[in-house]
C-alpha positions as a LaTeX table, in Angstrom:
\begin{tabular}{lrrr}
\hline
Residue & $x$ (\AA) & $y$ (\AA) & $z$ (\AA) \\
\hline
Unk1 & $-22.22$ & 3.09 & 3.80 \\
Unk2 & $-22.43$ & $-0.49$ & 3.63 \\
Unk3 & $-21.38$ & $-0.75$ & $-0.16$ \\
Unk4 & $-18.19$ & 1.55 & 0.68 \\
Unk5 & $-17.11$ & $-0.94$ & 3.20 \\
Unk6 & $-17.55$ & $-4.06$ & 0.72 \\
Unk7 & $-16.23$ & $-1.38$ & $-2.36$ \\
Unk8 & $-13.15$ & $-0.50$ & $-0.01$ \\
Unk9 & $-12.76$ & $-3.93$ & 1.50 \\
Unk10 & $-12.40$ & $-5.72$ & $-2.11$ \\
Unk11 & $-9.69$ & $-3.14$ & $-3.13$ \\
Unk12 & $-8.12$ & $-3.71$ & 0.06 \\
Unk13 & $-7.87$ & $-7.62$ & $-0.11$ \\
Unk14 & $-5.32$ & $-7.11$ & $-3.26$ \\
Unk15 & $-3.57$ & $-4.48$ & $-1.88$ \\
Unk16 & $-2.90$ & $-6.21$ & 1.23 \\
Unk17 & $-1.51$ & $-9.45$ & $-0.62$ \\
Unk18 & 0.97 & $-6.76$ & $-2.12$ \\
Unk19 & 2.06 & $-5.00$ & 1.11 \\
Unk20 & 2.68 & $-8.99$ & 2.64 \\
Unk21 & 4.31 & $-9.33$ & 0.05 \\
Unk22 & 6.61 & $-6.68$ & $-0.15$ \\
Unk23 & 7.28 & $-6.87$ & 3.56 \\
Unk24 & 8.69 & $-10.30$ & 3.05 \\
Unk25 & 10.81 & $-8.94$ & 0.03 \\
Unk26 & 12.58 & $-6.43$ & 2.64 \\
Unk27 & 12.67 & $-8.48$ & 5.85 \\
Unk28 & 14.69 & $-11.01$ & 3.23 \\
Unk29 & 17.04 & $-8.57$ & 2.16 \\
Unk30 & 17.75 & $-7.14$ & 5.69 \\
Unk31 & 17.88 & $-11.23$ & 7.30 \\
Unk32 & 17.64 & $-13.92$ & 5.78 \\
Unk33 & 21.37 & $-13.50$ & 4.03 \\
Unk34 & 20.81 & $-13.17$ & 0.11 \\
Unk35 & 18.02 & $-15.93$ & 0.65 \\
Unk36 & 13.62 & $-15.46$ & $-0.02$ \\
Unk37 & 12.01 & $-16.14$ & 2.83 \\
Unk38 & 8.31 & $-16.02$ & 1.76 \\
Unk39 & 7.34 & $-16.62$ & 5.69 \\
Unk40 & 7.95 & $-17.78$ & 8.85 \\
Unk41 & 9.75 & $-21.27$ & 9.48 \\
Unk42 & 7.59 & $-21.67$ & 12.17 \\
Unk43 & 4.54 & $-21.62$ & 9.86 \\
Unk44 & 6.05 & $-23.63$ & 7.13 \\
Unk45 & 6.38 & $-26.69$ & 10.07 \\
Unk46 & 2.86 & $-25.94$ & 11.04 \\
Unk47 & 0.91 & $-25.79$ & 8.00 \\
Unk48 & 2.91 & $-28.75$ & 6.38 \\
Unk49 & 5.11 & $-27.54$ & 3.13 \\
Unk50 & 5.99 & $-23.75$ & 2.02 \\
Unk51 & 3.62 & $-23.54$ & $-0.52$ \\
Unk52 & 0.27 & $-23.70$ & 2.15 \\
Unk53 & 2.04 & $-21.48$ & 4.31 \\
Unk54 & 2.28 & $-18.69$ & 1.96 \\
Unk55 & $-1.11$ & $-19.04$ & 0.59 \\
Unk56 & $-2.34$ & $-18.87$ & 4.25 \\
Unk57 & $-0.28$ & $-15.96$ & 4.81 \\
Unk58 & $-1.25$ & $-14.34$ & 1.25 \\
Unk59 & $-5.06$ & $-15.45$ & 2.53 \\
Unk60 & $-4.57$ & $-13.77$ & 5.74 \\
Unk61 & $-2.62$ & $-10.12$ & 4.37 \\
Unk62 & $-5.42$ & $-10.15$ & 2.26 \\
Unk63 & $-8.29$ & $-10.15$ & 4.73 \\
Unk64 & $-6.13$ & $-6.94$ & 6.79 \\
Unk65 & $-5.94$ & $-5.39$ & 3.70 \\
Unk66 & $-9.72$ & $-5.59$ & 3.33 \\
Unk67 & $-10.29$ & $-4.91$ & 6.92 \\
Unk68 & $-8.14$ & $-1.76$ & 6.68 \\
Unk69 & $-9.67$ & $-0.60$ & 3.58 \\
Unk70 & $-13.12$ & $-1.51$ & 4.94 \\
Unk71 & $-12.53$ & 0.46 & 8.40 \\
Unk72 & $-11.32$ & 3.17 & 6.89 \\
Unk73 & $-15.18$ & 4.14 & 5.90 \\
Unk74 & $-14.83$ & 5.45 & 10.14 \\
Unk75 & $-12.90$ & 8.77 & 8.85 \\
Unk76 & $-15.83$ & 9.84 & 6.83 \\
Unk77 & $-18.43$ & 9.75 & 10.22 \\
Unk78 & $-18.55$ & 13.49 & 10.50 \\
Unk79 & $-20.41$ & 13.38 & 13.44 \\
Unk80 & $-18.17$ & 11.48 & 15.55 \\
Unk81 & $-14.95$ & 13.53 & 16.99 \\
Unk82 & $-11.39$ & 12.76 & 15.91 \\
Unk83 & $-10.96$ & 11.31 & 19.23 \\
Unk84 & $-13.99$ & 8.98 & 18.84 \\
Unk85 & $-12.52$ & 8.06 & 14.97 \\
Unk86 & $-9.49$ & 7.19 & 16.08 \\
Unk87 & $-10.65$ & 4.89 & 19.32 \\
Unk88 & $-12.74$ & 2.88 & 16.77 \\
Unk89 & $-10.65$ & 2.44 & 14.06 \\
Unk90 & $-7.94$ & 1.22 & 16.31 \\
Unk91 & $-9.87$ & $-1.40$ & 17.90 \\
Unk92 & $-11.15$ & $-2.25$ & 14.65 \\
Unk93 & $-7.83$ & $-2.46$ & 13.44 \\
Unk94 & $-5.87$ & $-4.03$ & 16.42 \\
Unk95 & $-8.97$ & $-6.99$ & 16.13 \\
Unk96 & $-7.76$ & $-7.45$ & 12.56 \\
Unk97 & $-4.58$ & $-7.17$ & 13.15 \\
Unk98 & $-3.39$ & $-9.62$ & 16.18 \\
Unk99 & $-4.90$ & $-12.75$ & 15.53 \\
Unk100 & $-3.38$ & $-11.96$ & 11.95 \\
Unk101 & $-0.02$ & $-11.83$ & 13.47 \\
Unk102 & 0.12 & $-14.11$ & 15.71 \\
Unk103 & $-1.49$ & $-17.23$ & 13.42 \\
Unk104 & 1.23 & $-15.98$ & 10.46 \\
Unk105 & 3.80 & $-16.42$ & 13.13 \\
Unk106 & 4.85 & $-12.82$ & 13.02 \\
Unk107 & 5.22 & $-12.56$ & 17.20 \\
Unk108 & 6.58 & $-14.89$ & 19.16 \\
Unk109 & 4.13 & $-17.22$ & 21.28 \\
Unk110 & 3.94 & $-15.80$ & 24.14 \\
Unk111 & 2.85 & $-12.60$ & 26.47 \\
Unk112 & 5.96 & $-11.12$ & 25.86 \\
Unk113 & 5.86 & $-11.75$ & 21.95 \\
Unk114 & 1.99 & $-10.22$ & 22.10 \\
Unk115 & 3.45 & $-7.12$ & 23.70 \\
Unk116 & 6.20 & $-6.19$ & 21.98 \\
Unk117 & 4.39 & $-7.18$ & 18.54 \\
Unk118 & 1.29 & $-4.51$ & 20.00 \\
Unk119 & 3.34 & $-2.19$ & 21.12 \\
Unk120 & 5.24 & $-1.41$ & 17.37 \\
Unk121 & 1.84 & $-1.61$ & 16.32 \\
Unk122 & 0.63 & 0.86 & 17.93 \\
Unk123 & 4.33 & 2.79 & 17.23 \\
Unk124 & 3.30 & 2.06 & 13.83 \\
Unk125 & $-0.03$ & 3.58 & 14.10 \\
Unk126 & 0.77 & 6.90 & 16.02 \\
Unk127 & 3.33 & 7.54 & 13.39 \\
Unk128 & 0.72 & 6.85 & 10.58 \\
Unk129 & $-2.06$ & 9.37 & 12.15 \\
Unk130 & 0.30 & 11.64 & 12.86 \\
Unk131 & 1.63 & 11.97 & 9.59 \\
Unk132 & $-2.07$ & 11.82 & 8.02 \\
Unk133 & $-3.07$ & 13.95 & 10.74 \\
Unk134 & $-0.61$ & 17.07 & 9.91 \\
Unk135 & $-1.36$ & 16.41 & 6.17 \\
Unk136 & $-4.90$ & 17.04 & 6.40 \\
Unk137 & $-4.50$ & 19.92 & 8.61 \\
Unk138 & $-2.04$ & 21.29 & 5.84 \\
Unk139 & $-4.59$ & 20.68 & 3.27 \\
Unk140 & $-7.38$ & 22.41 & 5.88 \\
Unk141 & $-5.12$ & 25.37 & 6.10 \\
Unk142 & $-4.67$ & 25.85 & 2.11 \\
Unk143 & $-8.56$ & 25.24 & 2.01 \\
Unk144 & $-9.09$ & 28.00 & 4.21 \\
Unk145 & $-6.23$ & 30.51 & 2.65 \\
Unk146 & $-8.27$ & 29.98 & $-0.54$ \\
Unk147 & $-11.29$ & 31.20 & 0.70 \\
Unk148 & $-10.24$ & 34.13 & 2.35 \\
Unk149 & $-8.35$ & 35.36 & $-0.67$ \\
Unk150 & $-11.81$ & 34.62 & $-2.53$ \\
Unk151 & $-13.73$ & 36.95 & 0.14 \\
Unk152 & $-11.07$ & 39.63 & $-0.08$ \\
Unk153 & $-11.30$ & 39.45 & $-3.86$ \\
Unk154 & $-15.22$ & 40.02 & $-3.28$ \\
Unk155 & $-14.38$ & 42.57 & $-0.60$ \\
Unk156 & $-12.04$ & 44.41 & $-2.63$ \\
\hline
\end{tabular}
């Protein structure tokens, strides 16, 4: 288990550099009028010059990206319900996540900022296991079509 979280975690740190990444491409193209914006003024004034601000942010994508990947070792506990999955890998997540934000300068400062920011996350989320969670009951369903034309075959 443990080398599936480190396995996941380094695939993750990449492949949340690329997502940051990607989200800044788009949030430039829908705001910042034909201009790259790599990240956050506010973060730029805090951390001294553009170039330490994006490796901060690149540093911190990188570590959700691993924690994501890392957490996601929680779907495969068989024993645990769906319910109990889901509870834990949102906390997981959401402790990952926030402090992320909120040092990157992707919420505003304040209670307000925290809640709104939350609650798209967690918009974001239910959307997310939703979708996952009507995919794997699709794939349960084929799963379980197969084997009963297998038994009929044997029946027949």
């Amino acid at each position: 288990m443990k080398k599936k979280i480190l396995l996941r975690g380094a695939l993750g740190f990449p492949l949340g550099i690329t997502i940051g990444y990607i989200i800044s491409i788009f949030v430039s193209l829908l705001w910042a009028r034909g201009y790259y914006v790599p990240c956050e003024p506010e973060l730029v004034t805090i951390m001294g010059n553009e170039i330490k601000a994006v490796i901060f942010q690149a540093v911190l994508c990188g570590i959700l990206g691993a924690g994501f990947g890392g957490c996601s070792v929680i779907w495969e506990a068989e024993e645990w319900s769906l319910v109990k999955q889901t509870g834990i890998y949102f906390l997981l997540v959401s402790i990952i996540m926030m402090p992320a934000a909120y040092f990157n300068y992707w919420m505003e400062h304040s209670v307000g900022g925290f809640l709104s920011y939350f609650g798209i996350f967690v918009f974001i989320f239910a959307i997310v296991w939703v979708v996952q969670f009507l995919i794997g009951r699709q794939m349960v369903k084929k799963m379980n079509d197969c084997l009963y034309q297998v038994k009929d075959g044997m029946d027949g």
